[in-house]
Each structure stands twice: as C-alpha cells, then as structure tokens.
C-alpha positions in Angstrom: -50.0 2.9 22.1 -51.4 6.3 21.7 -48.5 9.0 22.8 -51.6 11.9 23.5 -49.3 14.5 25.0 -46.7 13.3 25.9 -42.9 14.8 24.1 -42.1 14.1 20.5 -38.8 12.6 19.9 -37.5 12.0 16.5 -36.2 8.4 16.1 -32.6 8.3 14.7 -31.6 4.9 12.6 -28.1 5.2 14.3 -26.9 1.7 14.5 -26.5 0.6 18.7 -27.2 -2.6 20.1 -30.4 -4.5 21.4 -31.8 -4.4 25.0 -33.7 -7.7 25.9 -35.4 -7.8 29.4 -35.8 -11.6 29.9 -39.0 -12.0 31.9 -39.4 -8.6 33.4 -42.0 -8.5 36.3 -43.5 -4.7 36.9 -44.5 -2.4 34.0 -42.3 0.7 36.3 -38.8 -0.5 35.5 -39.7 -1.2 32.3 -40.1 2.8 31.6 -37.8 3.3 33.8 -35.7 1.4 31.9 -36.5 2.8 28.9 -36.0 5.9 30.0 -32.0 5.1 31.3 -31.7 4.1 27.5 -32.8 7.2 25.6 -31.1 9.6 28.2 -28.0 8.2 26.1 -29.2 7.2 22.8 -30.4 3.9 22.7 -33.8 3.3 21.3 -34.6 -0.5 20.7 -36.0 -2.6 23.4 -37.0 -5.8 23.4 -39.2 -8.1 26.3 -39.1 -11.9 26.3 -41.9 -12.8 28.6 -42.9 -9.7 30.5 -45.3 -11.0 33.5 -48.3 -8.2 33.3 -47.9 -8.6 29.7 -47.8 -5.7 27.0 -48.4 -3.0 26.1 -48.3 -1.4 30.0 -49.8 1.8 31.2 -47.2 1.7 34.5 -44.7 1.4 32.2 -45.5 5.0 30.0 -45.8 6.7 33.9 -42.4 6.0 34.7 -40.7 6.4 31.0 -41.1 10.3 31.6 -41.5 10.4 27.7 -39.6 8.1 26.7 -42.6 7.1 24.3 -40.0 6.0 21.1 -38.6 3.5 23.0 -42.0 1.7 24.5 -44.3 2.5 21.1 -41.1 0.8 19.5 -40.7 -2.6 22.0 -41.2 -5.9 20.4 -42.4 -8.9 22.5 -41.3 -12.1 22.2 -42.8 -15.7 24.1 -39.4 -16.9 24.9 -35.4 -16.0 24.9 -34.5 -17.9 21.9 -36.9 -16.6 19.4 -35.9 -13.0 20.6 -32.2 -13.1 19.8 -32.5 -15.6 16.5 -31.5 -12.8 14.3 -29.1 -11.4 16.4 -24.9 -12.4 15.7 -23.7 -11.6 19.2 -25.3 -11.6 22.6 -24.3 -10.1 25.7 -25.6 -11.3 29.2 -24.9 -9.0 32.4 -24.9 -10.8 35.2 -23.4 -10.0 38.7 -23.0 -13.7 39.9 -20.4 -16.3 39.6 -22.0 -19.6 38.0 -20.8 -23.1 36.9 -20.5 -22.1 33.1 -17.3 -21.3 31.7 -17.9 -18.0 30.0 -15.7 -14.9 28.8 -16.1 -12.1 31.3 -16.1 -8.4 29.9 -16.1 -5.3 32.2 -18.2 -2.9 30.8 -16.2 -0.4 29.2 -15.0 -3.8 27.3 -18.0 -5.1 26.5 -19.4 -2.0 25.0 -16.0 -0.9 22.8 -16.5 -4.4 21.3 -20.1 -4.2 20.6 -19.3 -0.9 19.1 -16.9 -2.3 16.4 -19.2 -5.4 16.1 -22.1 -2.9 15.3 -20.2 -0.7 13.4 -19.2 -3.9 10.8 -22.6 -4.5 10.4 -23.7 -7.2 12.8 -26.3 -7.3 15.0 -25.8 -7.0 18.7 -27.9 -8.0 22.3 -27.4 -6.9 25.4 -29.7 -9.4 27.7 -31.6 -8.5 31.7 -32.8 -10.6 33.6 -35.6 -10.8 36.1 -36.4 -8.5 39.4 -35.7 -10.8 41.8 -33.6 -13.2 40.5 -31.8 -12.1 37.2 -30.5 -14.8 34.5 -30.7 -18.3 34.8 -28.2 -20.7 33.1 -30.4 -21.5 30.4 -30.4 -17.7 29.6 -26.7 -17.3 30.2 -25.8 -20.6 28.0 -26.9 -18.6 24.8 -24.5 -15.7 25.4 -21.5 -15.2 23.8 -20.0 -13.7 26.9 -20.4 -11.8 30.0 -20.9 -8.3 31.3 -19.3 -7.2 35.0 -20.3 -3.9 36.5 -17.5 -3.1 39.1 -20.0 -2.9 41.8 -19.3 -2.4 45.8 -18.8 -6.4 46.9 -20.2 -5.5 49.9 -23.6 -4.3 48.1 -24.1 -5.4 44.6 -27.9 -4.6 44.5 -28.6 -2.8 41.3 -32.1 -2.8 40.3 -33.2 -3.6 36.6 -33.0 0.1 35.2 -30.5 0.9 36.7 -28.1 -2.1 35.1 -30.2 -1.1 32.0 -29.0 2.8 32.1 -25.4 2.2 33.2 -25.3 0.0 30.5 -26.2 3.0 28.2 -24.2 5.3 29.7 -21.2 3.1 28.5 -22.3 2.5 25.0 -22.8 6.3 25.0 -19.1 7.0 26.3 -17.5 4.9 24.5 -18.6 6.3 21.1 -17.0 9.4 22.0 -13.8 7.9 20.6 -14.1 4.8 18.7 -13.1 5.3 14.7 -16.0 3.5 12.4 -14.0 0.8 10.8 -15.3 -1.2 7.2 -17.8 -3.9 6.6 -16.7 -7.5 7.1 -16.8 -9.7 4.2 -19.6 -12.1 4.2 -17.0 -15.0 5.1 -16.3 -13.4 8.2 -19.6 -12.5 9.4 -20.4 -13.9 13.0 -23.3 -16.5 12.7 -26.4 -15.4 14.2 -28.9 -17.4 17.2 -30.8 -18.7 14.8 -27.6 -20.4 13.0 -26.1 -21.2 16.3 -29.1 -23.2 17.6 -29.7 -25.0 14.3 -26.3 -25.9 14.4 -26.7 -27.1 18.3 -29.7 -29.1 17.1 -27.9 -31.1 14.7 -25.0 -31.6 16.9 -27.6 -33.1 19.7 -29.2 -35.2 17.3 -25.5 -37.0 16.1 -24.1 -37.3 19.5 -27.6 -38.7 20.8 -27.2 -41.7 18.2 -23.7 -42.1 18.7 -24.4 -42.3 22.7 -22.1 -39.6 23.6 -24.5 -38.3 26.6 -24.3 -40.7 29.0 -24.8 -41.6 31.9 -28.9 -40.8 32.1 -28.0 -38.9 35.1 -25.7 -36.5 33.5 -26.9 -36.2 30.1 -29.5 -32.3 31.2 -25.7 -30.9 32.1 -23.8 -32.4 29.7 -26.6 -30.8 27.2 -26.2 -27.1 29.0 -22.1 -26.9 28.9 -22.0 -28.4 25.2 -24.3 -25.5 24.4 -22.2 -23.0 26.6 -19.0 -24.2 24.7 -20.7 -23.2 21.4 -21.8 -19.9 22.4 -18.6 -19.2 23.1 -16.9 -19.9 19.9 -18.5 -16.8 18.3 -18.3 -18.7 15.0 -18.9 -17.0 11.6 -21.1 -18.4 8.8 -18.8 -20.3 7.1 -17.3 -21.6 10.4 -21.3 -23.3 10.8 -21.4 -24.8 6.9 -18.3 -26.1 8.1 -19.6 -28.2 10.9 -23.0 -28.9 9.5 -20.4 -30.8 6.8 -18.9 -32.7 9.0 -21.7 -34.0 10.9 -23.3 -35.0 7.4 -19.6 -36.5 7.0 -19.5 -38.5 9.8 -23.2 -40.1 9.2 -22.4 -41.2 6.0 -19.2 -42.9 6.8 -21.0 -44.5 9.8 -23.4 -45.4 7.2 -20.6 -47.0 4.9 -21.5 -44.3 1.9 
C-alpha cells in the first residue's frame, strides 16, 4: 500500500503483543483501530477474515497516518492459522458464556502479557466482530479472558474503541513493570500450533475409545474438552508429555 503523503513513522522492534480482529466488517474501524494502537505504541495488527477484504482504502482515511500499522497488517483465512505461532492468547469479551474460562481485568491481563512478552513468548490479544463480537469457537482457543469495567447499564464499546483502551493499558502498565530474564526452553508456554496438534491427537484417542458419546452431545463435549486445554497454559515439555501418553495408552490397548 503506497503511503504518498501521508506521515512517516519509524517502526520500533519493541517487543508488545498481537492485535487480531476476528472477522472485522468495515474498512473505518479498522484505521480507526489502528490508529487507538499507535497513539500508545503498539504496531502489529493482524485480521482473520475481514469482510471487504484487504488492503482497504476506508481503512487508511480513518487511520489519520497510522500508515506503519496498516502497511504492516497480515491477513489470515481463519482464527486458527492466525494465532498458530502465538504461546498465549487473550480474548476480550464483555459477555458471560457457558465456557469456563479465567477472567482478567485489564490492568491484569496486560501486567501479565507484559512479563509473558518480556520472557520471550509470543502474545495475542483477540476482537471480535461489529455486531456481534466472539463466538465460542473463537473464545475456546483462548487462554483466558479480558473484562473492561464498563457501565452495566451500557456496555456498548465499539471495535476501536476496545482495541485503543486495550492499548492504553499495555502502554500504562509498562510505566513500571521491571524486564525480568528469559525462560528456559523447558518452561516455555506451548504455542496454538502445539496446542491444536495436541487437541487433534487427543480427539482421535478418545474417538476410538468412545469417550464422546451420546451422538447428541458429542459437538459440546468437543468445545469444553478444547476450552479445558486452553486453559492449562501448558509449556512444551508439558505437550511431549501427553503426546507420550496417548502413544502409551494405544500401545497397551494394542498389547505391545
């Protein structure tokens, strides 16, 4: 996307964690969300979905030159291929909902991705739609949940706004925070990609041992197994771990 004349901005490689907009419908809160992010510092967007596609001329109108943040926006075709790489994952969300799930104000949630971040993992902070924000199948990825302490008597914050308050928080919270040392590679948190892999091969061993059942039950029983996972926060070696004892358990159901 060309930036013609629009301000130059110097991109800093600061370490700060991912913003995901999960099927974002109108090109204007997209800049407008970008533009809530670099006000405080954060750069790196990411869209999973995004309804009038990409890259979006509303989008650069409302951004106010914000033009590092949109030139730098990878797309993605779905939720899980956009957080694969990713160790921990944040979903904001102002709604109660059937899955059990670790709730974080946001002061919290942001110390915590700051000394996630500053150990060297990598961090996602995920938005949902416009109208109707996260589903459960986007929420059942997370590793926990954001609040925003919003009026109960009118919780209707828009998409950049969520987005920039979000930032604000990251921003303030770094005012403070000490940078502590790298985790050894035992205790680094296993990424999305890990996580699902490791989902996968649990599906596959309790699918042949009958465990979800009745037909009727087996689409939630799927969804909270998944939830439960998520939010184990498990590190690599906590994976191998599993992955060895489903192997375990095949072979001694196999008599080998």
């Amino acid at each position: 996307m060309s930036r013609g004349d629009r301000p130059i901005y110097i991109k800093h490689e600061n370490p700060q964690p991912i913003i995901i907009l999960v099927d974002p419908q109108m090109g204007e809160n997209i800049g407008s969300a970008a533009r809530g992010m670099l006000n405080f510092g954060l750069e790196n967007m990411r869209l999973v979905n995004p309804r009038d596609g990409w890259p979006n001329e509303k989008a650069v109108a409302t951004a106010s030159g914000a033009a590092i943040v949109l030139d730098g926006i990878n797309v993605f075709p779905d939720l899980e291929s956009s957080v694969s790489d990713l160790n921990y994952v944040f979903a904001t969300s102002a709604r109660n909902r059937d899955l059990s799930k670790e709730v974080m104000n946001i002061e919290e949630a942001m110390k915590y991705a700051r000394k996630l971040i500053q150990s060297g993992l990598k961090v996602g902070i995920l938005f949902g739609a416009e109208r109707s924000g996260l589903e459960n199948n986007h929420v059942v990825i997370s590793n926990s949940l954001i609040s925003i302490p919003v009026n109960s008597e009118f919780a209707s914050l828009n998409l950049a706004q969520t987005v920039m308050l979000t930032a604000y928080e990251w921003r303030r919270t770094g005012l403070s925070i000490p940078v502590s040392g790298e985790l050894s590679p035992e205790l680094i948190t296993a990424s999305q990609k890990e996580m699902e892999s490791l989902y996968e091969h649990f599906s596959i061993t309790l699918d042949e041992a009958g465990f979800f059942y009745p037909p009727s039950k087996v689409k939630s029983m799927r969804l909270n197994f998944r939830n439960m996972l998520s939010r184990m926060a498990m590190t690599n070696a906590d994976v191998k771990i599993f992955h060895g004892i489903l192997r375990q358990f095949v072979r001694w159901k196999d008599g080998l």
